[in-house]
PyMOL CGO cylinders between C-alpha atoms (Angstrom):
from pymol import cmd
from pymol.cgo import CYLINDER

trace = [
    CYLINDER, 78.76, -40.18, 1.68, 78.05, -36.95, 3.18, 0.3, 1, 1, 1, 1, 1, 1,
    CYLINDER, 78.05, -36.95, 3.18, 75.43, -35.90, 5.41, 0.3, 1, 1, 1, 1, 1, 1,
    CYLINDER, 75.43, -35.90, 5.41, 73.69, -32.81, 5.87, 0.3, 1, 1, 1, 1, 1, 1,
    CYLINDER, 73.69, -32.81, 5.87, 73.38, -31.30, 8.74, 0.3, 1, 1, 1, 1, 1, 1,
    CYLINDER, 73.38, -31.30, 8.74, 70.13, -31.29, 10.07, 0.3, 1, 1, 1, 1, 1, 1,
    CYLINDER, 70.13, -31.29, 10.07, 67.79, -28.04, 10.31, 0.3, 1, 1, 1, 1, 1, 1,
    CYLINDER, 67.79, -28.04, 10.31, 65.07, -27.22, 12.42, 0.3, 1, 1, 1, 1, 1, 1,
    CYLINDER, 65.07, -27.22, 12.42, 62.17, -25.85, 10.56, 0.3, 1, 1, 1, 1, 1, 1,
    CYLINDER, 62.17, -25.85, 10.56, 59.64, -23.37, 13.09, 0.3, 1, 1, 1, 1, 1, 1,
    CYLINDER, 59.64, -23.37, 13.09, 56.19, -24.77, 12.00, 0.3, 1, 1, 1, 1, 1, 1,
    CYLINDER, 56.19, -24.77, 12.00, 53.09, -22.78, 13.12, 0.3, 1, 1, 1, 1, 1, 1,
    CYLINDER, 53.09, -22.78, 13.12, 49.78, -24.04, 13.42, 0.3, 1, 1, 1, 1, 1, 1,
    CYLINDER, 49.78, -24.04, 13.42, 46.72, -21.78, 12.27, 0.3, 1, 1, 1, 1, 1, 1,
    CYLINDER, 46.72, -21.78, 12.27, 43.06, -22.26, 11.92, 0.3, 1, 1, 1, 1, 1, 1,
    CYLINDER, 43.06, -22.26, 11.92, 41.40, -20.89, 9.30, 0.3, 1, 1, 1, 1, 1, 1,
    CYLINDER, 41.40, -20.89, 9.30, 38.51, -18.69, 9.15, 0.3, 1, 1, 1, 1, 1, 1,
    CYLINDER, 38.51, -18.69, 9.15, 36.99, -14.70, 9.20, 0.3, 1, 1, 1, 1, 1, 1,
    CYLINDER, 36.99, -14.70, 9.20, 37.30, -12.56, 12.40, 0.3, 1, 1, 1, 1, 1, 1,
    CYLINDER, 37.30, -12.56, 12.40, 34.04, -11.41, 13.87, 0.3, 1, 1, 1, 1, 1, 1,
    CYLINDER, 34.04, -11.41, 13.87, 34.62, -8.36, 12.75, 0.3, 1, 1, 1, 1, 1, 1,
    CYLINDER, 34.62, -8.36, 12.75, 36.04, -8.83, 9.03, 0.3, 1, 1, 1, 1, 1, 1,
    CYLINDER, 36.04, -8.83, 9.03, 32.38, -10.83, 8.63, 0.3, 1, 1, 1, 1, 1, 1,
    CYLINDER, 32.38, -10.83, 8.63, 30.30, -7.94, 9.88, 0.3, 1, 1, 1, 1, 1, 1,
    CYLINDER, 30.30, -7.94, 9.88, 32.26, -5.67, 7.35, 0.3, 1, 1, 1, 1, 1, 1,
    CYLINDER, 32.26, -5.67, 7.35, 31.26, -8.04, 4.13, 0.3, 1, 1, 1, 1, 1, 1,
    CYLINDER, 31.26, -8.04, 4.13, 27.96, -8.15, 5.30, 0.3, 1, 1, 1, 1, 1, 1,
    CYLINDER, 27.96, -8.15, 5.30, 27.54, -4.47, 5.57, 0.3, 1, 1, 1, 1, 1, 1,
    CYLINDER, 27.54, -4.47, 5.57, 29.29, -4.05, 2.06, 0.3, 1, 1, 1, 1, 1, 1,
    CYLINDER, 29.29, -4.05, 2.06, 26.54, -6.17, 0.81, 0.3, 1, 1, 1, 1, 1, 1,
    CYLINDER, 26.54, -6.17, 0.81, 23.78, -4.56, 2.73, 0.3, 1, 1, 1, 1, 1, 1,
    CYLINDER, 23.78, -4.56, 2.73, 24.77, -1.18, 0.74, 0.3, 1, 1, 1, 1, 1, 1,
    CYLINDER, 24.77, -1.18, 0.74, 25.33, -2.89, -2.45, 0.3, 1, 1, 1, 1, 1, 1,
    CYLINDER, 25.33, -2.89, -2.45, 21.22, -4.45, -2.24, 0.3, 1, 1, 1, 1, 1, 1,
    CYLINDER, 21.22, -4.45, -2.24, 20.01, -1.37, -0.89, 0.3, 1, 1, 1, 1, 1, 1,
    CYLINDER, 20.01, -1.37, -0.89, 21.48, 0.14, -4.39, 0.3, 1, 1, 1, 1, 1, 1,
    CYLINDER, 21.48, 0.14, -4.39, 20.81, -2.77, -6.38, 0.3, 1, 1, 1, 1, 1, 1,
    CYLINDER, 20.81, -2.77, -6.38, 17.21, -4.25, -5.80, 0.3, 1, 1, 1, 1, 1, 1,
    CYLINDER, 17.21, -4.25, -5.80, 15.06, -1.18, -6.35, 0.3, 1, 1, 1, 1, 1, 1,
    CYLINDER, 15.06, -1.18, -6.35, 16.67, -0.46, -9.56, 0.3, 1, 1, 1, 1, 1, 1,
    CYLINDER, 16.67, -0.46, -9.56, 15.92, -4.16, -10.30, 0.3, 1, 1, 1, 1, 1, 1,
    CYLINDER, 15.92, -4.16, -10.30, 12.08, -3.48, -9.00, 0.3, 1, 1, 1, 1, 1, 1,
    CYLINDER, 12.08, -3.48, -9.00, 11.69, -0.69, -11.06, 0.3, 1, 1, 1, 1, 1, 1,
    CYLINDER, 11.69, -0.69, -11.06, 12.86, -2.15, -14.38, 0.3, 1, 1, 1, 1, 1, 1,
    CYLINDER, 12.86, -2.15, -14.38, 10.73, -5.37, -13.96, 0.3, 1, 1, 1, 1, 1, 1,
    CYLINDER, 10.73, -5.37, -13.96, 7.97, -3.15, -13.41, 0.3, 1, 1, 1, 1, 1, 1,
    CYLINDER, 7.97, -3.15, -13.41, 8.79, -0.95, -16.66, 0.3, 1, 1, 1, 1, 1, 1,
    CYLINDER, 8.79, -0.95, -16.66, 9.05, -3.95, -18.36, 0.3, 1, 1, 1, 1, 1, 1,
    CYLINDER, 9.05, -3.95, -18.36, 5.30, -5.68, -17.21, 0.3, 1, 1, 1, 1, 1, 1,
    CYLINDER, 5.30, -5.68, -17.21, 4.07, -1.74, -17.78, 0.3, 1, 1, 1, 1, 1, 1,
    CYLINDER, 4.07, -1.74, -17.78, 5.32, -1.77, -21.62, 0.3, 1, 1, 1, 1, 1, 1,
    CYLINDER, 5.32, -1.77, -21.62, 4.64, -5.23, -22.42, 0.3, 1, 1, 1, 1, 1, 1,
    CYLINDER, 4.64, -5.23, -22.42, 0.98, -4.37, -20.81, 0.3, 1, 1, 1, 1, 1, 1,
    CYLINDER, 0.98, -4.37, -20.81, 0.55, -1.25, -23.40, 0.3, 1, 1, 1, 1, 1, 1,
    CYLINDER, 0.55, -1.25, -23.40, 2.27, -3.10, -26.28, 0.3, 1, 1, 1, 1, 1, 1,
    CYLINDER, 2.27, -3.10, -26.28, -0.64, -5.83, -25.77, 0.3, 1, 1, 1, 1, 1, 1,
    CYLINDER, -0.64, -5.83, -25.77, -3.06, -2.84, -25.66, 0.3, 1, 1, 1, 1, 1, 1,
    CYLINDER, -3.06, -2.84, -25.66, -1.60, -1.49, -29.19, 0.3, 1, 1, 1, 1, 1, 1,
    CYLINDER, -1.60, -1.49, -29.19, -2.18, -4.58, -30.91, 0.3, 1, 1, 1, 1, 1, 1,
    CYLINDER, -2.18, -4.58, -30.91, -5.95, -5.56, -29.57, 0.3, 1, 1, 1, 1, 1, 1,
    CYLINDER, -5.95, -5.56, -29.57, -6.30, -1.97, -30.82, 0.3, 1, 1, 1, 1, 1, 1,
    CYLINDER, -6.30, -1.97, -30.82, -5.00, -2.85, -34.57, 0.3, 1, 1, 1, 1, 1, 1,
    CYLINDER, -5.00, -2.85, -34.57, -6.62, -6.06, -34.69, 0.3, 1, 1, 1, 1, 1, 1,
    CYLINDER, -6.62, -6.06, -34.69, -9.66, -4.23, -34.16, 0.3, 1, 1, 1, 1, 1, 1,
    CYLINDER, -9.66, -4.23, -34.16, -8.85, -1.81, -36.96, 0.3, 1, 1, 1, 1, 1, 1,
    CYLINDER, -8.85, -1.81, -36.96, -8.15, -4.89, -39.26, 0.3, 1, 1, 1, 1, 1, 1,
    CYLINDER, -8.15, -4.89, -39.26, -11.39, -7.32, -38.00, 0.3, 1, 1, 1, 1, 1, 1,
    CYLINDER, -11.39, -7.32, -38.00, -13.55, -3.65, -38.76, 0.3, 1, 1, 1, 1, 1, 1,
    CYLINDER, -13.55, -3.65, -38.76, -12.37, -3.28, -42.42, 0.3, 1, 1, 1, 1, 1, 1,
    CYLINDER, -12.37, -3.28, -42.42, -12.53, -7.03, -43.11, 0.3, 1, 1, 1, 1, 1, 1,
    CYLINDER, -12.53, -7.03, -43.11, -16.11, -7.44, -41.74, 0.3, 1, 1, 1, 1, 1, 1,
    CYLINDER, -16.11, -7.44, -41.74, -17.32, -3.68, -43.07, 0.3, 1, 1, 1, 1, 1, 1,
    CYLINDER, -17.32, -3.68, -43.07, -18.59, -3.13, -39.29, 0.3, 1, 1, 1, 1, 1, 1,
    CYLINDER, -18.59, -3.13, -39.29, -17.77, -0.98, -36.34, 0.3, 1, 1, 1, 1, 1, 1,
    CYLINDER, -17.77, -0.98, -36.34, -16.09, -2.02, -33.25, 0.3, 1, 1, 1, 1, 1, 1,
    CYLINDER, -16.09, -2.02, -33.25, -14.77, -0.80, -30.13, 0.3, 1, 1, 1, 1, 1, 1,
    CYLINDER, -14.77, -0.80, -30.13, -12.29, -0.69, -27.41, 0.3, 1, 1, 1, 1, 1, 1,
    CYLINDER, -12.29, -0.69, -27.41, -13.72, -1.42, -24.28, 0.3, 1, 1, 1, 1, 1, 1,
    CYLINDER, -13.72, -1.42, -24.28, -12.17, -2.28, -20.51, 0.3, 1, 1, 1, 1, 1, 1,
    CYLINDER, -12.17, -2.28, -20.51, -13.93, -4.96, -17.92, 0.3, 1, 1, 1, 1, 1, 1,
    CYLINDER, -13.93, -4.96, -17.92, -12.83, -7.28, -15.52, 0.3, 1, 1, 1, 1, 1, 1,
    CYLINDER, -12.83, -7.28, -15.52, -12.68, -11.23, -15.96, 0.3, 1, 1, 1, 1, 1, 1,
    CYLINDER, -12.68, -11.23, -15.96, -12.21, -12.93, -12.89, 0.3, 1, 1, 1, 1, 1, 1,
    CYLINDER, -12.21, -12.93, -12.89, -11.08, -10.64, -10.77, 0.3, 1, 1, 1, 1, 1, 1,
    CYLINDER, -11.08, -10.64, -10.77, -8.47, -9.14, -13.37, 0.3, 1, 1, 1, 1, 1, 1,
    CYLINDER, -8.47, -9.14, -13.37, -8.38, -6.15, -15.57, 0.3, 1, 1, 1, 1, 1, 1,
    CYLINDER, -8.38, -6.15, -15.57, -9.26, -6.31, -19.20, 0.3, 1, 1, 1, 1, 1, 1,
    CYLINDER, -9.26, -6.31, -19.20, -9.54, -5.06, -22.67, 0.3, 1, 1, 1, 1, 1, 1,
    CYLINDER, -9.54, -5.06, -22.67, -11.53, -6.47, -25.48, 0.3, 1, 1, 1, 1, 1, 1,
    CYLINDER, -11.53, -6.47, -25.48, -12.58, -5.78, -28.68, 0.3, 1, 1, 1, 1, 1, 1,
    CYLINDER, -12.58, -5.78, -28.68, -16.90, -5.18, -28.44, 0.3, 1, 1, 1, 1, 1, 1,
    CYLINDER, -16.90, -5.18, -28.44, -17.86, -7.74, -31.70, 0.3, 1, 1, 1, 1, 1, 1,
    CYLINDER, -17.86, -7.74, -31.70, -21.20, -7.84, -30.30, 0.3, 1, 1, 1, 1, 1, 1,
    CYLINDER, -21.20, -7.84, -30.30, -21.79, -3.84, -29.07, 0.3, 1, 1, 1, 1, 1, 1,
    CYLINDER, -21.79, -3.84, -29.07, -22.85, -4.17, -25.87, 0.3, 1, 1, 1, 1, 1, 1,
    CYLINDER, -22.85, -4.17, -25.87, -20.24, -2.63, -24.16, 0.3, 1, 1, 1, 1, 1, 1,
    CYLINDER, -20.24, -2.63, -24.16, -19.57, -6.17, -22.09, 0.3, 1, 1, 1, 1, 1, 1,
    CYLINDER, -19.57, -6.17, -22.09, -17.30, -8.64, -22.43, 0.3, 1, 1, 1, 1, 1, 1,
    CYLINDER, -17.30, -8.64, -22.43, -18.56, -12.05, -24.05, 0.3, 1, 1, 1, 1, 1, 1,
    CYLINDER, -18.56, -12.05, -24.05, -17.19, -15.11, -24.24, 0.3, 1, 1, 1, 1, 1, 1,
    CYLINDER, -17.19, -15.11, -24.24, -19.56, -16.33, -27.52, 0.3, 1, 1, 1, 1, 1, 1,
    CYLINDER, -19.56, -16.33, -27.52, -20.56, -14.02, -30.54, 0.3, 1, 1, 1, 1, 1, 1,
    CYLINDER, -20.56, -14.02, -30.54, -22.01, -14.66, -33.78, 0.3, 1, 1, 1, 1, 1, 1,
    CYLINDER, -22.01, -14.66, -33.78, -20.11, -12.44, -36.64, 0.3, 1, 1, 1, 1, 1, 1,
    CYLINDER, -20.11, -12.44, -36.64, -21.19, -13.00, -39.90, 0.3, 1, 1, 1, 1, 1, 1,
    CYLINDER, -21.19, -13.00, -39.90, -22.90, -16.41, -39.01, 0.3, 1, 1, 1, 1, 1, 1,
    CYLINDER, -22.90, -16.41, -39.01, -19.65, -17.57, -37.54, 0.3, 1, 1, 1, 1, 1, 1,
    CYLINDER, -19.65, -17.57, -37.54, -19.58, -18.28, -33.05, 0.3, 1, 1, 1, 1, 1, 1,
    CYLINDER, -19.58, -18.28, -33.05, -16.42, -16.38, -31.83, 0.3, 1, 1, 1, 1, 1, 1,
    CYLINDER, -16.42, -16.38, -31.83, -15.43, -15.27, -28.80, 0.3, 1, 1, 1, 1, 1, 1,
    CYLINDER, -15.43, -15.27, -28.80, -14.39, -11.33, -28.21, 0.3, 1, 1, 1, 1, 1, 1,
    CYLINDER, -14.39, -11.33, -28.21, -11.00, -10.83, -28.43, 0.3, 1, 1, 1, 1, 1, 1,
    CYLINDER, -11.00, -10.83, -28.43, -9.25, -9.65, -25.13, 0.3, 1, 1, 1, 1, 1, 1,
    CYLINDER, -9.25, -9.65, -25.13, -6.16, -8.93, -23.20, 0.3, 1, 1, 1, 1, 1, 1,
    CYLINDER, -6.16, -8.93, -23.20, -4.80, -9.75, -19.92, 0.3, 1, 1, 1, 1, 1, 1,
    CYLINDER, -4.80, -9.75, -19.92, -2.87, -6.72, -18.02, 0.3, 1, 1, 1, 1, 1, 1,
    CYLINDER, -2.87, -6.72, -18.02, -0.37, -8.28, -16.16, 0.3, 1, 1, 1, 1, 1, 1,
    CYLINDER, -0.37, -8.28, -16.16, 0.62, -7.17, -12.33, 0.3, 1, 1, 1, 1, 1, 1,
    CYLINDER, 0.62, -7.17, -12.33, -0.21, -4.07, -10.98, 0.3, 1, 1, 1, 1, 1, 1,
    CYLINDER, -0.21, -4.07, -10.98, -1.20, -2.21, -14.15, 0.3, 1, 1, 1, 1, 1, 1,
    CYLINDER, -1.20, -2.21, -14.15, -4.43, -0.84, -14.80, 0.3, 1, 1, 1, 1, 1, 1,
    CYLINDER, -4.43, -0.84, -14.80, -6.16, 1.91, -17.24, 0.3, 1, 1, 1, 1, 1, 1,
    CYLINDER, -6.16, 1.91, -17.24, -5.72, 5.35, -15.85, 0.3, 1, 1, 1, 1, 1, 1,
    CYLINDER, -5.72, 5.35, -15.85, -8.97, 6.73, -14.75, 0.3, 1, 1, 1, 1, 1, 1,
    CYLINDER, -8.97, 6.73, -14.75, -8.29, 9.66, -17.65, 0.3, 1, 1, 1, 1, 1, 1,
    CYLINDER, -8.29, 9.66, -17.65, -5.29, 11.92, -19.18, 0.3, 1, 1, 1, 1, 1, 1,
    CYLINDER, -5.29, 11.92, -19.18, -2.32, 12.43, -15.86, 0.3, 1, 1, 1, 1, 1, 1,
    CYLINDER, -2.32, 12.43, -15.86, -2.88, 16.04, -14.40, 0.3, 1, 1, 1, 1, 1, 1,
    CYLINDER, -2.88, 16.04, -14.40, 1.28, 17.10, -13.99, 0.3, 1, 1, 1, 1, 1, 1,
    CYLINDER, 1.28, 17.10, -13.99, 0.99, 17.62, -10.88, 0.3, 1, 1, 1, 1, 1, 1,
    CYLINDER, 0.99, 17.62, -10.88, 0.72, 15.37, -7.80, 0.3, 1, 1, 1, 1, 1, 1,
    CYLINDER, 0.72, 15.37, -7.80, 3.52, 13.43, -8.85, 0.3, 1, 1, 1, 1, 1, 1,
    CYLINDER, 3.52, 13.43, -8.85, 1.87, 12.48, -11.96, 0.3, 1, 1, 1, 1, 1, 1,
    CYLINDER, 1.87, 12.48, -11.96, 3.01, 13.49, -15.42, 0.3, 1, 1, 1, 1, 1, 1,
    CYLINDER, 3.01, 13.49, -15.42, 1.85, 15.59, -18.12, 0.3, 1, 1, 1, 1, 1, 1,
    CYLINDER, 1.85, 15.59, -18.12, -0.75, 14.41, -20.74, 0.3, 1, 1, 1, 1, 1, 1,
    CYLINDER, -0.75, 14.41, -20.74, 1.07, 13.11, -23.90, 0.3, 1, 1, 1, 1, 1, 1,
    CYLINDER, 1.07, 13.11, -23.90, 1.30, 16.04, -26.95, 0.3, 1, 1, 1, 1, 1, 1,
    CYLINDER, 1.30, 16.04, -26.95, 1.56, 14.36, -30.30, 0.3, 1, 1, 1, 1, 1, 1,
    CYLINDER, 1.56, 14.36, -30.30, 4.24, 16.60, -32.36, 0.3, 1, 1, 1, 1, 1, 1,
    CYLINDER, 4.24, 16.60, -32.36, 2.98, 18.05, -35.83, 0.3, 1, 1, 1, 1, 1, 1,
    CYLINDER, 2.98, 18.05, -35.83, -0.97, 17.72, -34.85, 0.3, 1, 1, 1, 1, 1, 1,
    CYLINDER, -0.97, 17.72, -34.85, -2.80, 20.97, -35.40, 0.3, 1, 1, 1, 1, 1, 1,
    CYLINDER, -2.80, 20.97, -35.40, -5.93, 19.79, -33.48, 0.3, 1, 1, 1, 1, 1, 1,
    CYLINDER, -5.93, 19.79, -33.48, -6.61, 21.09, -30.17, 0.3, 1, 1, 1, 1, 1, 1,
    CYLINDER, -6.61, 21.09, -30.17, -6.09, 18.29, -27.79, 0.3, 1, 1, 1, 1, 1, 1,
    CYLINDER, -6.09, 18.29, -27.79, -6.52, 14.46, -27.62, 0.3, 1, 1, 1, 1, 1, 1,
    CYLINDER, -6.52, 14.46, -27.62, -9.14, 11.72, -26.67, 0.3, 1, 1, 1, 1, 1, 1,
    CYLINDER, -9.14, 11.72, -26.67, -8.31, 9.79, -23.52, 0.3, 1, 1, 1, 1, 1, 1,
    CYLINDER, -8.31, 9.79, -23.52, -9.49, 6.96, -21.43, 0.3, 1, 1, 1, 1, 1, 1,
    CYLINDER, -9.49, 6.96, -21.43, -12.77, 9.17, -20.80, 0.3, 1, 1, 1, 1, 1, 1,
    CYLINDER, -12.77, 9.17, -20.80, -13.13, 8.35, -24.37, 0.3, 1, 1, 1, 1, 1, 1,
    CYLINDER, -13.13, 8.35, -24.37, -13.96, 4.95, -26.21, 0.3, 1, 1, 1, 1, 1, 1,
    CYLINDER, -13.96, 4.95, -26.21, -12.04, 4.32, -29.25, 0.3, 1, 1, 1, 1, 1, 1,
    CYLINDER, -12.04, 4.32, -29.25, -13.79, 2.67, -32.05, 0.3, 1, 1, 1, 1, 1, 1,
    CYLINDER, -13.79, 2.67, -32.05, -13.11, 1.79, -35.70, 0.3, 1, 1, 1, 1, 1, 1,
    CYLINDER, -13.11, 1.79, -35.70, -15.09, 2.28, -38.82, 0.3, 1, 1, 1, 1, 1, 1,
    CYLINDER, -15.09, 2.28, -38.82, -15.43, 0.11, -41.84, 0.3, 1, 1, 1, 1, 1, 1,
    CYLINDER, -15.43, 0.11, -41.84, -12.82, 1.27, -43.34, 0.3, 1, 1, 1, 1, 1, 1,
    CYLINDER, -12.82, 1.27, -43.34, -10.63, 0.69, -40.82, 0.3, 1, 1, 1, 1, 1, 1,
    CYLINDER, -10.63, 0.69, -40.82, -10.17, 4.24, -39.50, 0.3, 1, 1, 1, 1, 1, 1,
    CYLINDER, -10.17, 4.24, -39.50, -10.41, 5.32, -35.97, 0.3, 1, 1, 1, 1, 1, 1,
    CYLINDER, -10.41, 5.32, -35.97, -13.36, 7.25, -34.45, 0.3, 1, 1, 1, 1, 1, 1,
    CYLINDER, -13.36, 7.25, -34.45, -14.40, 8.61, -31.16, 0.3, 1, 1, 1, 1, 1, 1,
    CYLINDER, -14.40, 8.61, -31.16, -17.15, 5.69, -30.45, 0.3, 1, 1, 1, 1, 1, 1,
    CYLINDER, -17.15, 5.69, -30.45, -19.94, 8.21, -29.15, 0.3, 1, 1, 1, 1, 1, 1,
    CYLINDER, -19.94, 8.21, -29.15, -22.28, 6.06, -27.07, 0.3, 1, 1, 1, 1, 1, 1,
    CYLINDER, -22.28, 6.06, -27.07, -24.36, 9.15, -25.92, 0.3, 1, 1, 1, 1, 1, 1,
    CYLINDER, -24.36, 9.15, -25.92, -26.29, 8.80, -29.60, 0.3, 1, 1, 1, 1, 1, 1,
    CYLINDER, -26.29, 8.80, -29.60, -29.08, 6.01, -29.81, 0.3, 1, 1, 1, 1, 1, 1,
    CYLINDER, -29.08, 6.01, -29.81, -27.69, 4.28, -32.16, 0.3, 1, 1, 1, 1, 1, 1,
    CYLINDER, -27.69, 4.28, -32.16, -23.97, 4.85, -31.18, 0.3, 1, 1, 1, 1, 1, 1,
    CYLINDER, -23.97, 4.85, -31.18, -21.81, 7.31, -33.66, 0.3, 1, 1, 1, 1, 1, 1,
    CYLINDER, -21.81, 7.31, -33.66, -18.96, 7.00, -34.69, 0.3, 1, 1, 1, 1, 1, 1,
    CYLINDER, -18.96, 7.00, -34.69, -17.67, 9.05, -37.30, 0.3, 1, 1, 1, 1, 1, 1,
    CYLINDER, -17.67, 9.05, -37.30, -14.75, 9.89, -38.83, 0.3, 1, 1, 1, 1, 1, 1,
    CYLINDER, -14.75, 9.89, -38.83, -12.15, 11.34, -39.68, 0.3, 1, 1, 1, 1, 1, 1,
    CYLINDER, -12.15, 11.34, -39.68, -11.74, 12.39, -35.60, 0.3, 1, 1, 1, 1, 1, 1,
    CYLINDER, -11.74, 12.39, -35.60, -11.00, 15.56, -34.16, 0.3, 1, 1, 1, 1, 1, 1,
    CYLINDER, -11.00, 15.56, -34.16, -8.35, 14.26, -32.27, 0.3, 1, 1, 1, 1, 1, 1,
    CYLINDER, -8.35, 14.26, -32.27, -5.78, 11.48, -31.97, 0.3, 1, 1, 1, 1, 1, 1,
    CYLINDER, -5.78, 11.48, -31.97, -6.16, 9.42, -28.76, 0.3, 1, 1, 1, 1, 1, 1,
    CYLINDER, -6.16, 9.42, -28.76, -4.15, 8.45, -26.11, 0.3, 1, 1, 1, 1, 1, 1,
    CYLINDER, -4.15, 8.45, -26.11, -4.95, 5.74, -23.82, 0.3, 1, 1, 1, 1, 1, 1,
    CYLINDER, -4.95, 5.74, -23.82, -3.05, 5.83, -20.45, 0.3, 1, 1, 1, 1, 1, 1,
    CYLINDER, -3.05, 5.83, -20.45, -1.80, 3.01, -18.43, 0.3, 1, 1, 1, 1, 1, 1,
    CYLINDER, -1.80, 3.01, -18.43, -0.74, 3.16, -14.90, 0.3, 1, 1, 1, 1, 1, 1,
    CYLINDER, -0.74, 3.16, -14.90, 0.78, 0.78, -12.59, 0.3, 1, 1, 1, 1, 1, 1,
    CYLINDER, 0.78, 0.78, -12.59, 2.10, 1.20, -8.45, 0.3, 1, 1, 1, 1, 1, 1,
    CYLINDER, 2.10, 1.20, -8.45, 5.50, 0.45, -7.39, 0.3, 1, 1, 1, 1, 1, 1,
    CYLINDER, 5.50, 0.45, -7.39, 7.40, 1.51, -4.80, 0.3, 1, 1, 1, 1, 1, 1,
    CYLINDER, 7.40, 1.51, -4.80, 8.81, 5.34, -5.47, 0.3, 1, 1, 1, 1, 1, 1,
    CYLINDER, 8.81, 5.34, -5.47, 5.87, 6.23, -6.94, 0.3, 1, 1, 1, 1, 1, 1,
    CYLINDER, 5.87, 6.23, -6.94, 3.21, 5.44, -9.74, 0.3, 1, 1, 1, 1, 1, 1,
    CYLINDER, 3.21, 5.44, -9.74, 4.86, 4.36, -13.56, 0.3, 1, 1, 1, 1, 1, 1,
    CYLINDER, 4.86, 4.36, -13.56, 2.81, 5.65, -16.84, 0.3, 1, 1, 1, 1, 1, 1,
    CYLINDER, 2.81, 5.65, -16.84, 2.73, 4.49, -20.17, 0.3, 1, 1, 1, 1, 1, 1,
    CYLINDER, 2.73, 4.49, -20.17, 0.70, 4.92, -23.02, 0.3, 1, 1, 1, 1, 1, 1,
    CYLINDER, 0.70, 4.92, -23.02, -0.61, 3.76, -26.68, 0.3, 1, 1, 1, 1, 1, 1,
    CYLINDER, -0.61, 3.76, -26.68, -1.06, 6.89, -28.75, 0.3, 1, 1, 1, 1, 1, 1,
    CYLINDER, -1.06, 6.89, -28.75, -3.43, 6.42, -31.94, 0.3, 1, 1, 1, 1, 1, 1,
    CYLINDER, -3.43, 6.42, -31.94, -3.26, 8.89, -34.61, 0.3, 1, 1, 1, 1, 1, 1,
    CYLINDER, -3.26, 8.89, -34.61, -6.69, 10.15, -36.60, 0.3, 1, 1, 1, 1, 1, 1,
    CYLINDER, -6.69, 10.15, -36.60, -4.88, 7.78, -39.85, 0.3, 1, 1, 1, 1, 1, 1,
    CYLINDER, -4.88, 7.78, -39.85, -5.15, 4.57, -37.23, 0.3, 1, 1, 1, 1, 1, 1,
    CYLINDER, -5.15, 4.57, -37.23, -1.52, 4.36, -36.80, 0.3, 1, 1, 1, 1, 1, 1,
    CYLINDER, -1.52, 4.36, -36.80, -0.49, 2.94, -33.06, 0.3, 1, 1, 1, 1, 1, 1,
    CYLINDER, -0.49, 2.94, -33.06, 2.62, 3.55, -31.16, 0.3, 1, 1, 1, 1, 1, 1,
    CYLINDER, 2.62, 3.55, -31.16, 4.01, 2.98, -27.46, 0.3, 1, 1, 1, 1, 1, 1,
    CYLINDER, 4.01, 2.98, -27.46, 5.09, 5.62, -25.11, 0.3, 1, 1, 1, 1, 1, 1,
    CYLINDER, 5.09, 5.62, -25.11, 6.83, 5.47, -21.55, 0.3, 1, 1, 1, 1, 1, 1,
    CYLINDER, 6.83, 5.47, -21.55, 7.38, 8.54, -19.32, 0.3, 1, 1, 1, 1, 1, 1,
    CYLINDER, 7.38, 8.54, -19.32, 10.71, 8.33, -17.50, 0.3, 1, 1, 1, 1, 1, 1,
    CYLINDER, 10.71, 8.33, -17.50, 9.92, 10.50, -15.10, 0.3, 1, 1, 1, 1, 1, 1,
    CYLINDER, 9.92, 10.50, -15.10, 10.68, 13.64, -17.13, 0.3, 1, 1, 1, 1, 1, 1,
    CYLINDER, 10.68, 13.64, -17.13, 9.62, 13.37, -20.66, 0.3, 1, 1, 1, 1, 1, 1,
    CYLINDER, 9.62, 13.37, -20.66, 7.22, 11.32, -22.55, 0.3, 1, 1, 1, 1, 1, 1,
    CYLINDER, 7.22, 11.32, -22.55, 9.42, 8.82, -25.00, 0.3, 1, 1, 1, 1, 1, 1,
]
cmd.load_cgo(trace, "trace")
């Protein structure tokens, strides 16, 4: 039988574990990374609560167009507060307030309304370019010499078409086809600076959403 020699094996002993110093590296490394990272994030959750807000607005405004054809009356886009939040409803009754009962045709409804969500509010009227804010919205191809605004109320006839809802008239006007197409502004706060969107009605009723990324309108 043969017997091998015996060998001496040098064992070390180590704890394991991060220096002080290798720790304060990763957490700087991640410092830089957030400081990168979460107001990008803040800024697209807010673009995202800003469009949804002015895709909501879009729609109120065509089922208004539709419930104005299919009941042969006018109605208009108005903005309130409910409970302490912003709002925009559909005026069934005229009265330029929201209400949470109407009678339409001998049937009890309530008015129609949306919710804007966060920080976003109607602009107080069309954004001035300057100040930080952007240009008003140009609709390409129109020949007409400028656009309502949130100074304006949009209303729709019997027929479904849009009209500049002119409540300085006893009874109200509202009569069509406009002078201009509308475009109702939306604004929210963030940090960096205020975000815009829009809802841009043509003078045939059609609706469509549009951001500003802090250059041009799209």
């Amino acid at each position: 039988m043969r017997i091998e020699p015996k060998r001496n094996y040098l064992r070390r002993s180590r704890i394991g574990g991060f220096s002080i110093i290798e720790l304060l590296i990763v957490l700087f490394v991640v410092m830089v990374i957030a400081a990168i990272a979460i107001p990008n994030i803040l800024s697209a959750v807010s673009n995202i609560r800003l469009r949804a807000s002015a895709g909501d607005l879009a729609g109120l405004m065509q089922q208004a167009r539709i419930m104005a054809a299919k009941n042969n009356a006018i109605y208009s886009i108005r903005y309130g507060t409910r409970n302490g939040a912003q709002i925009a409803f559909i005026d069934l009754a005229n009265t330029g307030v929201w209400a949470p009962t109407v009678t339409v045709n001998g049937v009890v409804t309530d008015e129609p309304l949306i919710e804007f969500s966060g920080t976003t509010v109607p602009a107080s009227g069309a954004p001035s370019g300057s100040g930080g804010q952007p240009s008003a919205y140009v609709l390409a191809g129109d020949t007409g010499s400028g656009s309502y605004d949130n100074t304006n109320i949009l209303g729709y006839t019997g027929r479904g078409l849009p009209c500049n809802y002119d409540t300085t008239t006893t009874p109200a006007t509202c009569n069509t086809p406009p002078a201009n197409y509308f475009v109702y502004y939306l604004t929210d706060t963030r940090v960096g600076g205020a975000g815009w969107a829009a809802v841009v009605v043509t003078k045939g009723g059609r609706a469509k959403i549009v951001t500003w990324n802090g250059s041009t309108w799209n």
